[in-house]
Steps between C-alpha positions, in 0.01 A plus 500: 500500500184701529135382472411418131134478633469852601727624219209351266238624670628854509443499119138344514646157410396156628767339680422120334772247560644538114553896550666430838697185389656693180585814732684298736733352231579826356576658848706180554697522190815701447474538103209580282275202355290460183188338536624091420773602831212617682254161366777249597597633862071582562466126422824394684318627813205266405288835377323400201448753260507526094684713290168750412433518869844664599489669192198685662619537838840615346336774328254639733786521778698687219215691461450567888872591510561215719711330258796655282599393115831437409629479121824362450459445075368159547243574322284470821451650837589381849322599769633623913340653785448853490542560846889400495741767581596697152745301324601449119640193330820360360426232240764287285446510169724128456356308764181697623596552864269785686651740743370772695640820580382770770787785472416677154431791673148566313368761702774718413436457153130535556509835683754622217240388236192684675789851561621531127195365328226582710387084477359338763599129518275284589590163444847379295680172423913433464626176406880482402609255242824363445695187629559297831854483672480124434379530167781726421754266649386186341565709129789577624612207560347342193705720299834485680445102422484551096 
């Protein structure tokens, strides 16, 4: 873990219990969280905080590039740590399960994209879509039983 205190104060942030109290969970947590995830595990820790305050403190750390947006077509956006090693995410479109994956091999792609087309990335986002092992087993076996 690194220091969430200084990490604030490099961007000219005040490091108030709520900012470092909502960066700890996402550094602690191995999937993505929308902002109720975030809410419920802030006030499992005894942090109290409502919904329009991490709203704010969600959006300025986006805004700081401390914090990273994830959209997985729920219709809203879950939130991570931007300082995680580069990863992407596996999500199941039958039961919602969230997995990351680190060997996608972006820079490749990246330094292909800034060759042939002269574009220089700055920033992208890969999500794949599809269905869980266990998802795929359980219709599997719900149609081997008709």
């Amino acid at each position: 873990m690194h220091d969430c205190k200084n990490e604030l104060r490099s961007v000219d942030l005040k490091a108030t219990p709520a900012r470092l109290a909502l960066l700890s969970v996402l550094e602690e947590t191995e999937k993505p969280l929308d902002t109720s995830m975030i809410i419920d595990s802030l006030q499992k820790e005894g942090v109290d905080v409502d919904e329009a305050t991490v709203f704010r403190i969600i959006n300025l750390l986006h805004q700081k590039g401390i914090v990273k947006q994830v959209q997985l077509r729920e219709g809203k956006f879950r939130y991570e740590h931007a300082g995680k090693a580069e990863h992407h995410h596996l999500y199941c479109e039958a039961c919602g399960a969230i997995e990351d994956i680190s060997d996608c091999n972006i820079q490749r792609l990246e330094k292909e994209i800034r060759e042939k087309k002269q574009f220089l990335v700055k920033s992208h986002s890969l999500e794949f879509f599809g269905i869980c092992p266990a998802c795929r087993r359980l219709e599997r076996q719900r149609l081997a039983g008709r």
